[in-house]
VOPAPA-702919 format. One line per field, with one value per residue (C-alpha): x, y, z; residue in three letters; residue number from 1. Coordinates in Angstrom, 3 decimals. Example, Ala and Ser with C-alpha at 12.3 -4.5 7.8 and 13.67 -1.06 7.14 Angstrom:
2
X 12.300	13.670 $
Y -4.500	-1.060 $
Z 7.800	7.140 $
type Ala	Ser $
seq 1	2 $
This chain:
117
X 126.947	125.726	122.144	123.125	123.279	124.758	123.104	125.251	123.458	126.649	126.743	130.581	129.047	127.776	123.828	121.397	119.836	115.807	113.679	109.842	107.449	107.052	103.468	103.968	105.853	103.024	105.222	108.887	111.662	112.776	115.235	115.799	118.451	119.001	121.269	120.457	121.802	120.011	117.522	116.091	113.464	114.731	114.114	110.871	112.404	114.849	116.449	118.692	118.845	116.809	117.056	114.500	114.777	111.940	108.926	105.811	105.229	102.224	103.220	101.753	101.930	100.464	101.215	104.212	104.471	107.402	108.495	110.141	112.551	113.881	117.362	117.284	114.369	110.768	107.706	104.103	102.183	98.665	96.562	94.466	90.923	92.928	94.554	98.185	101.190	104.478	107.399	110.816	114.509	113.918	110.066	109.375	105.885	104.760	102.655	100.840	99.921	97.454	98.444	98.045	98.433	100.809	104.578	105.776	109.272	109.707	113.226	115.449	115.164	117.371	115.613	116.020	113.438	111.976	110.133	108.557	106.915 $
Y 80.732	84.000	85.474	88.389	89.346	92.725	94.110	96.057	98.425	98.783	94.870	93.534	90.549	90.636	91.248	88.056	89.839	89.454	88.273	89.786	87.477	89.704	90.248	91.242	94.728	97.482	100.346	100.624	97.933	98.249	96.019	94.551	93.236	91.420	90.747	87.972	88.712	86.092	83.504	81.388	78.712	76.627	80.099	81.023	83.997	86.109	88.994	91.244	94.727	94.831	97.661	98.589	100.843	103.222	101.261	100.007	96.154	94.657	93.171	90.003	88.967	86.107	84.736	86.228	89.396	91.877	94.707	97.211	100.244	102.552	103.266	105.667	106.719	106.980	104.439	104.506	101.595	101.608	98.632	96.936	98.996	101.091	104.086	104.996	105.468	107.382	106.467	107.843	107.341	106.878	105.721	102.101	99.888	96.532	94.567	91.940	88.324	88.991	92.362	92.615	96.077	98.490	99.386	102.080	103.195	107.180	107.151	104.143	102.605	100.401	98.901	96.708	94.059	91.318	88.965	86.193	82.935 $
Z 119.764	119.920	120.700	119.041	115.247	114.864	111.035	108.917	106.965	103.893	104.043	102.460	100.825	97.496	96.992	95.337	92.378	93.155	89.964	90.160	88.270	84.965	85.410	88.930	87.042	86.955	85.342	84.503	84.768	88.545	89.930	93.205	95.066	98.561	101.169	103.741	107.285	109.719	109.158	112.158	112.864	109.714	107.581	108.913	110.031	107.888	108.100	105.919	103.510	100.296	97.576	94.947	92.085	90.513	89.094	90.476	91.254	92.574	96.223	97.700	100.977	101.197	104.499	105.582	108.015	107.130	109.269	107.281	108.394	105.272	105.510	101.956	99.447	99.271	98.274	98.067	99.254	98.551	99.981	97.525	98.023	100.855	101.386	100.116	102.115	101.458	103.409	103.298	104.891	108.521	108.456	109.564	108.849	108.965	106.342	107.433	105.972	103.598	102.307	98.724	96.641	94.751	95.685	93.524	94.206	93.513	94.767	95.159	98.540	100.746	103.807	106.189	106.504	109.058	107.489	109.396	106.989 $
type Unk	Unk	Unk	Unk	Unk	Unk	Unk	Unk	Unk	Unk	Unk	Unk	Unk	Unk	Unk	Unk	Unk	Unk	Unk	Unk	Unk	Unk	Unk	Unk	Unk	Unk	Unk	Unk	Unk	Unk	Unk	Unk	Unk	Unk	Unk	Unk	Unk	Unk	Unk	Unk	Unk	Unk	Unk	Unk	Unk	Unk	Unk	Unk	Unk	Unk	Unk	Unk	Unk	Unk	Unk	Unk	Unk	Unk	Unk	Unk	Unk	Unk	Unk	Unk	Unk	Unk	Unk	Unk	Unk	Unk	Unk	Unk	Unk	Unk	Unk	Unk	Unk	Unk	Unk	Unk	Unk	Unk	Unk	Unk	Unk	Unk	Unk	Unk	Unk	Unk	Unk	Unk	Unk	Unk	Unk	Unk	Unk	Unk	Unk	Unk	Unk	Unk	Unk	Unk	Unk	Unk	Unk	Unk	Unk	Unk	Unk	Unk	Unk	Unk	Unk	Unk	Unk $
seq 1	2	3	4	5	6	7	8	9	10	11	12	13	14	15	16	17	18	19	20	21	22	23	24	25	26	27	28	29	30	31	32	33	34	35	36	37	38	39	40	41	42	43	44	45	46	47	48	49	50	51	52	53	54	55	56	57	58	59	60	61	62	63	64	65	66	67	68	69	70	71	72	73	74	75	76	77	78	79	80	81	82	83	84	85	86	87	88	89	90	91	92	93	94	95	96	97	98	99	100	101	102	103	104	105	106	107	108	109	110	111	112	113	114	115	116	117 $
């Protein structure tokens, strides 16, 4: 087997529709979809596209660390007490266990993601 995962960014397999806890929805009705790519160390580690449309949802990290690389749109993260952020197609970030704060999608957004439990 393979220690290689090539990641299609147009993936051919349909997308899980992602359910946000209702009081985690700060403004609008955005929805979210996934598509799972890899996972490793018994899922500890997954890997795949997710897409957001406009809204704002709080985000919770708890204790997982997720690299993030926009592949379309622009977001604004801003850390609970912190600064805001906008990133846009092309702009990669991390959030690390513990973040907690606002993501507010102003354009619809595909990324890929890294997200390591």
């Amino acid at each position: 087997m393979s220690q290689i995962v090539s990641l299609s960014t147009a993936p051919a397999a349909e997308p899980l529709d992602v359910v946000v806890a209702p009081d985690r929805i700060l403004d609008g009705a955005p929805t979210f979809r996934r598509w799972e790519l890899d996972s490793a160390r018994d899922g500890q580690v997954r890997t795949g596209i997710f897409s957001g449309s406009e809204g704002s949802n709080a985000s919770i990290k708890g204790e997982t660390f997720e690299f993030c690389h926009l592949l379309e749109g622009e977001v604004e993260i801003t850390e609970t007490g912190g600064e805001t952020h906008t990133y846009r197609a092309g702009d990669s970030f991390l959030l690390k266990p513990g973040f907690t704060g606002v993501w507010k999608t102003l354009k619809p957004y595909r990324k890929i993601y890294v997200a390591v439990a």
